[in-house]
C-alpha positions as CSV (number, residue, x, y, z in Angstrom):
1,X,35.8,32.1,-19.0
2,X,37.4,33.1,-15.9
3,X,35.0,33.7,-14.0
4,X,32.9,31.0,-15.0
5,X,36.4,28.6,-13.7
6,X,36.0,31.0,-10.5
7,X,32.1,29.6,-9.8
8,X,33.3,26.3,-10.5
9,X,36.0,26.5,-8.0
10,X,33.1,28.3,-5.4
11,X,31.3,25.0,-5.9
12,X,33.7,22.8,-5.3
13,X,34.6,24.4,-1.7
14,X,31.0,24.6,-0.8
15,X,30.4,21.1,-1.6
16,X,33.8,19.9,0.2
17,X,33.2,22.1,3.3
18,X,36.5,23.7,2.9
19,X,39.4,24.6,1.2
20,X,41.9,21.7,1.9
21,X,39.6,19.3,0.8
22,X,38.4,20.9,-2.1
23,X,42.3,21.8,-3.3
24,X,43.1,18.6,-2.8
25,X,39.8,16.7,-5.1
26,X,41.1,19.7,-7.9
27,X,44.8,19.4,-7.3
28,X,45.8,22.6,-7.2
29,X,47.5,24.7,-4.5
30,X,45.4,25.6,-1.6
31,X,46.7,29.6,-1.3
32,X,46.2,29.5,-5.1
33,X,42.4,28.1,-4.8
34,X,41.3,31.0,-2.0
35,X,42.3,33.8,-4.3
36,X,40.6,32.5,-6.9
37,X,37.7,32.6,-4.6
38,X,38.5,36.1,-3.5
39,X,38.6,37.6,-6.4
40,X,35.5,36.0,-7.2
41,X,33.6,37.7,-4.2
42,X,35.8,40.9,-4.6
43,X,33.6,41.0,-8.6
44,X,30.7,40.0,-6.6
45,X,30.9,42.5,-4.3
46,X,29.7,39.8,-1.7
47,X,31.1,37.4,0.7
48,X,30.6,33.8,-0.1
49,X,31.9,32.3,2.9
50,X,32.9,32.6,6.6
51,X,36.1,31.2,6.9
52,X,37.5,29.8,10.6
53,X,40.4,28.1,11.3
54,X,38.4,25.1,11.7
55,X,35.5,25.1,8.8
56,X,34.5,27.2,6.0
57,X,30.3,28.2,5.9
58,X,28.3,30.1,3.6
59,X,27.5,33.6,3.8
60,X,23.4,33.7,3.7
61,X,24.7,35.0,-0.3
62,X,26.5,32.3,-0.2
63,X,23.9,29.7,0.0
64,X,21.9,31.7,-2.6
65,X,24.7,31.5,-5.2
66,X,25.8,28.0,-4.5
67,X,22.7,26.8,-5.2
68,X,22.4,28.5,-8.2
69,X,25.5,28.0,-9.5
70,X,25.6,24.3,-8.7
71,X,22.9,23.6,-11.5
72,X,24.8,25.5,-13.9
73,X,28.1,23.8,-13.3
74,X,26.3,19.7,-13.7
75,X,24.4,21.1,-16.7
76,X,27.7,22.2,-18.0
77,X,29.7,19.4,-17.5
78,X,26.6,17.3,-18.7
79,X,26.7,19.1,-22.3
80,X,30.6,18.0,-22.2
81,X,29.3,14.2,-21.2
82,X,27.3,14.7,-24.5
83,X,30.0,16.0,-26.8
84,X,32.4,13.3,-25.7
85,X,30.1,11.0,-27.3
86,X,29.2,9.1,-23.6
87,X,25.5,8.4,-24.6
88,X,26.5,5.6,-27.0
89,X,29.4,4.0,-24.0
90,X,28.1,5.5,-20.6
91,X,29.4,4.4,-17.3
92,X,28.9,4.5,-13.9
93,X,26.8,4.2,-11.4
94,X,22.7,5.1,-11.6
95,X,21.4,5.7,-8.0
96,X,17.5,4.9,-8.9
97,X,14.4,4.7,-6.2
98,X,12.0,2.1,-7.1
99,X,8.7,0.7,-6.2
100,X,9.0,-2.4,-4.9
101,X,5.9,-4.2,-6.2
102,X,6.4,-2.5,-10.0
103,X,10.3,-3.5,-9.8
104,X,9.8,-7.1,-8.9
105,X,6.9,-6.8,-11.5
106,X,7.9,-5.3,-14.3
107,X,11.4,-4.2,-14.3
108,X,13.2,-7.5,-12.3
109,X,14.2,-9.0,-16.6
110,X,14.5,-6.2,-18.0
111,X,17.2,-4.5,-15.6
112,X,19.0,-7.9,-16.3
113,X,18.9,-6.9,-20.1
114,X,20.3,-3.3,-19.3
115,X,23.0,-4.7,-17.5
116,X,24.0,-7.3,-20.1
117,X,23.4,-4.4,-23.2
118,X,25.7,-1.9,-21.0
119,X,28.3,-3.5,-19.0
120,X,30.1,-0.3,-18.0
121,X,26.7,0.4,-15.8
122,X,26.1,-0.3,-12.6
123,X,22.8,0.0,-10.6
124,X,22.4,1.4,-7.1
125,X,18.2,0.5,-6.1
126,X,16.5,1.7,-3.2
127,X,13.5,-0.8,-3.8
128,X,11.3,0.8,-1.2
129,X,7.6,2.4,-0.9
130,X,9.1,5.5,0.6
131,X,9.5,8.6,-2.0
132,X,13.1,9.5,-2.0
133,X,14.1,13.5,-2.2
134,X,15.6,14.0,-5.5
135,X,16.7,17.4,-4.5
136,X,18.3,16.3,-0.8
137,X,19.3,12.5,-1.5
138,X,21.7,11.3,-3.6
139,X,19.3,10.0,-6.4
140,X,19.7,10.2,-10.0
141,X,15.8,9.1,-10.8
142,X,13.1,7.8,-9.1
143,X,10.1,5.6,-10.8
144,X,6.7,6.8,-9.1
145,X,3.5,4.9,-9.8
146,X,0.3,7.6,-10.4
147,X,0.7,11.0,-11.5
148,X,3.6,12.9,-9.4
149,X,2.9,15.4,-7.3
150,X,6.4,17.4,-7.4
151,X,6.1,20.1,-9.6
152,X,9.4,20.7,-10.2
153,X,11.0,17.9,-10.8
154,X,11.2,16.4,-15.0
155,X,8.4,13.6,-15.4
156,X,8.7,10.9,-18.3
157,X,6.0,9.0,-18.8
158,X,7.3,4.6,-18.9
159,X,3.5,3.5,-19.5
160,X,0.7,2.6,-17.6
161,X,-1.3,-0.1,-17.1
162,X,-5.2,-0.9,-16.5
163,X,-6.7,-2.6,-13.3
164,X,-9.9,-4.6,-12.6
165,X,-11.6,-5.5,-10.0
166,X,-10.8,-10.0,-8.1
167,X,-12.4,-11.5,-5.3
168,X,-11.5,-15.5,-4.7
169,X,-14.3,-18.1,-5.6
170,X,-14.3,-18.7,-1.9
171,X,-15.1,-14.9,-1.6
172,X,-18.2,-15.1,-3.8
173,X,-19.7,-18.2,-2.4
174,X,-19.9,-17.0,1.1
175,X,-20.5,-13.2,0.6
176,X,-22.1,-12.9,-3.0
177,X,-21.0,-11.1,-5.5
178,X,-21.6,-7.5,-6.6
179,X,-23.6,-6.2,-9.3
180,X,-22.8,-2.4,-9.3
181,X,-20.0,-0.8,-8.1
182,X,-22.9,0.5,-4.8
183,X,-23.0,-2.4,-3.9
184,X,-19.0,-2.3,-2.9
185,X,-20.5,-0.7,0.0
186,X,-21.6,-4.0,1.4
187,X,-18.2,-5.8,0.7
188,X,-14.9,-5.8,1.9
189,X,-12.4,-4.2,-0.3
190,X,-8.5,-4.9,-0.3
191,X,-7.3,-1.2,-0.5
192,X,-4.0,0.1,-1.3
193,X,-5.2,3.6,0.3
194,X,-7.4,4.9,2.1
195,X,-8.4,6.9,-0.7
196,X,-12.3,6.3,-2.3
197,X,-12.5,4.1,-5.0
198,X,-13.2,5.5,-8.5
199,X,-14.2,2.6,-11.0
200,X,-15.2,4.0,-14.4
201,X,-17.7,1.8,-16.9
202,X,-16.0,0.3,-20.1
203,X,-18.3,1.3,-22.4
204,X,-20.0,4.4,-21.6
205,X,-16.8,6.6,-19.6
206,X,-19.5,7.1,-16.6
207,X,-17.4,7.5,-13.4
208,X,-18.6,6.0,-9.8
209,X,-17.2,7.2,-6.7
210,X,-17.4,4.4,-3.8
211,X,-16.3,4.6,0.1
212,X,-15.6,0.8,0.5
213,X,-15.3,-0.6,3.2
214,X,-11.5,-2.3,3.9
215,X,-10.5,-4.1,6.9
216,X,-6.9,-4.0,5.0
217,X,-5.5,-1.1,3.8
218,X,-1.5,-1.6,3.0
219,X,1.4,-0.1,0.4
220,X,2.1,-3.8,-0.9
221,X,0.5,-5.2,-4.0
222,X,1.9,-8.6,-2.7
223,X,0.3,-8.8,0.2
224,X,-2.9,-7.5,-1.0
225,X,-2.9,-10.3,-3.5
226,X,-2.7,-13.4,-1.0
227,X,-5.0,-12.0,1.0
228,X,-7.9,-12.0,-2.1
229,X,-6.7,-15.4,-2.5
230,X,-7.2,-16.2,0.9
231,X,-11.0,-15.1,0.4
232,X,-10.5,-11.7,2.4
233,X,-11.9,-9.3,0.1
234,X,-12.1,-7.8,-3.5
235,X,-8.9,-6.4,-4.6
236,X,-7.8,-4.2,-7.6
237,X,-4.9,-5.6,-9.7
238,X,-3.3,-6.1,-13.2
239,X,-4.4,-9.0,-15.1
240,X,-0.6,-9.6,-15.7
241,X,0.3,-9.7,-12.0
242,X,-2.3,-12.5,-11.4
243,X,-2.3,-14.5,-14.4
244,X,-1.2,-17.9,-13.0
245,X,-4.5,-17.8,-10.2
246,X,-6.8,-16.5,-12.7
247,X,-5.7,-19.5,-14.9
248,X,-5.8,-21.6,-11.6
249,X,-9.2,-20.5,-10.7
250,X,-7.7,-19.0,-7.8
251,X,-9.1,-15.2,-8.5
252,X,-12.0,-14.3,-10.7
253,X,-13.3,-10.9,-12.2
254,X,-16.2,-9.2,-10.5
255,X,-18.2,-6.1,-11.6
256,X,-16.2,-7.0,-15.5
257,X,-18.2,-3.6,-17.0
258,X,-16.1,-1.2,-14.7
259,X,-12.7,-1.0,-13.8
260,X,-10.5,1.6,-12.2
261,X,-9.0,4.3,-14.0
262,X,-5.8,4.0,-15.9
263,X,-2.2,3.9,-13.7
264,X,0.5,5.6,-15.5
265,X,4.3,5.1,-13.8
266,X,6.5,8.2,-14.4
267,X,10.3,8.0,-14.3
268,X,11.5,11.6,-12.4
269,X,14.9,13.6,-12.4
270,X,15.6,17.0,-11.4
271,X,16.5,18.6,-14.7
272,X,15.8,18.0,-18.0
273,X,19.6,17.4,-18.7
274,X,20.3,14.2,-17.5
275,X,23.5,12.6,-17.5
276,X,23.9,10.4,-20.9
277,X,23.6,6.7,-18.0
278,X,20.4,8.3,-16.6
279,X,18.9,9.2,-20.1
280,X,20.2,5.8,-21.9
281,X,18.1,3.6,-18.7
282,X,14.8,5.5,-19.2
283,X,14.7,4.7,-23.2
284,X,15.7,1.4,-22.1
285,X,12.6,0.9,-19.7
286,X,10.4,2.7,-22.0
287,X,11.7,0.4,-25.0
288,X,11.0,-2.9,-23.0
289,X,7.9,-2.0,-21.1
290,X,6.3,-1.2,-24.3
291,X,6.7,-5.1,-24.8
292,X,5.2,-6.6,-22.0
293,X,1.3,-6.9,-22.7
294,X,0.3,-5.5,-19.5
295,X,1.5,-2.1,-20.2
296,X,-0.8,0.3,-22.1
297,X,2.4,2.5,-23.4
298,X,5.3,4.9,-22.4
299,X,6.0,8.4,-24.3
300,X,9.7,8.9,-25.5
């Protein structure tokens, strides 16, 4: 047990930079807090740090262990979190990274809700396109639309959702309108990568490969969107996200035997033992996206 109080003193200076700082966050001595440290590398048989009359580094060891060792220490003090009994009354703050199409979407009501059902919570959103660092940033979670591509961070599946294929009325009159997904060729398509477009028939599974031509190719769902309505070009999108100008007769449904293949929307952490806050607003999402129409299903 003492030396396991020993690491988590080691990882305490290492992530305060130094021993002042560090003694002063534990409240304990500062003399008292660098023999504990001592006789932790003195076990070790390694040094941890380079001390200086101005800063404390780690050893190239050093870096080794405190990395480590860090993990160990959260996942520790989240098993206490559990204990205590905080996953029925968490609080704090949840530092999420968002999409910002999905958010204003999809999650805009039902964050409302979470907020309202847990009023010890508090949200911090980075409602962005850019892919935060769970490892480097200070993020708890981060929502990801499509399959992630880290390996080693935790993915939970919140749902997905199925895309078709909209071009405006407008569209249509002046170009025509397809009749197999070939003839995309001959069309300008709305494209949210540059990516090909795989459309896969309804009925029979069979799977088409297409290298449309787009004379817009943007990260923004939104902007995607007036554009088709603007007669532009054929866009994928939800039914759900488009509902009031398919009702309006704004956008219609072209090539209705194919679509593109299921988008599933992942919510990511670094470890599978989240704090009880983090855990309690993923079942939330997953328990209210299963609601909306739109959304195909999460996994809990």
């Amino acid at each position: 047990m003492d030396a396991f109080r020993n690491i988590h003193l080691f990882v305490e200076v290492a992530t305060a930079g130094g021993f002042r700082a560090a003694a002063i966050k534990l409240d304990m001595p500062n003399s008292t807090l660098s023999r504990r440290i001592a006789e932790l590398e003195k076990e070790l048989g390694l040094r941890l740090l380079n001390r200086t009359t101005r800063k404390v580094e780690l050893t190239e060891a050093g870096q080794l262990y405190f990395d480590r060792c860090k993990k160990i220490i959260e996942e520790a003090k989240l098993a206490q979190e559990e204990l205590a009994g905080m996953l029925t009354q968490p609080t704090g703050l949840i530092r999420a990274s968002v999409p910002v199409d999905f958010t204003i979407l999809y999650l805009s009501d039902i964050i409302a809700q979470f907020l309202k059902t847990y009023p010890g919570l508090s949200l911090e959103l980075d409602v962005t396109p850019r892919q935060s660092d769970l490892i480097t940033e200070q993020v708890d979670l981060a929502i990801r639309i499509g399959h992630p591509k880290e390996q080693h961070l935790i993915a939970r599946q919140l749902g997905h959702t199925q895309l078709a294929l909209y071009a405006s009325p407008e569209f249509i009159k002046t170009f025509g309108e397809p009749k197999t997904p070939q003839d995309l060729i001959r069309f300008n398509c709305l494209r949210i990568s540059k990516q090909a477009l795989k459309l896969v028939h309804q009925k029979t599974q069979k799977i088409e490969i297409i290298h449309t031509n787009s004379s817009v190719v943007a990260n923004n769902i939104g902007l995607l969107r007036k554009l088709a309505i603007q007669g532009v070009g054929i866009v994928a999108l939800s039914s759900e996200l488009i509902k009031d100008e398919i009702k309006a007769g704004q956008l219609v449904r072209v090539l209705k035997e194919w679509h593109p293949p299921i988008v599933p929307f992942y919510a990511l952490t670094e470890t599978r033992l989240i704090p009880a806050k983090v855990r309690v607003f993923i079942d939330f999402l997953i328990m209210h996206l299963s609601k909306n129409k739109d959304i195909l299903g999460g996994k809990k």
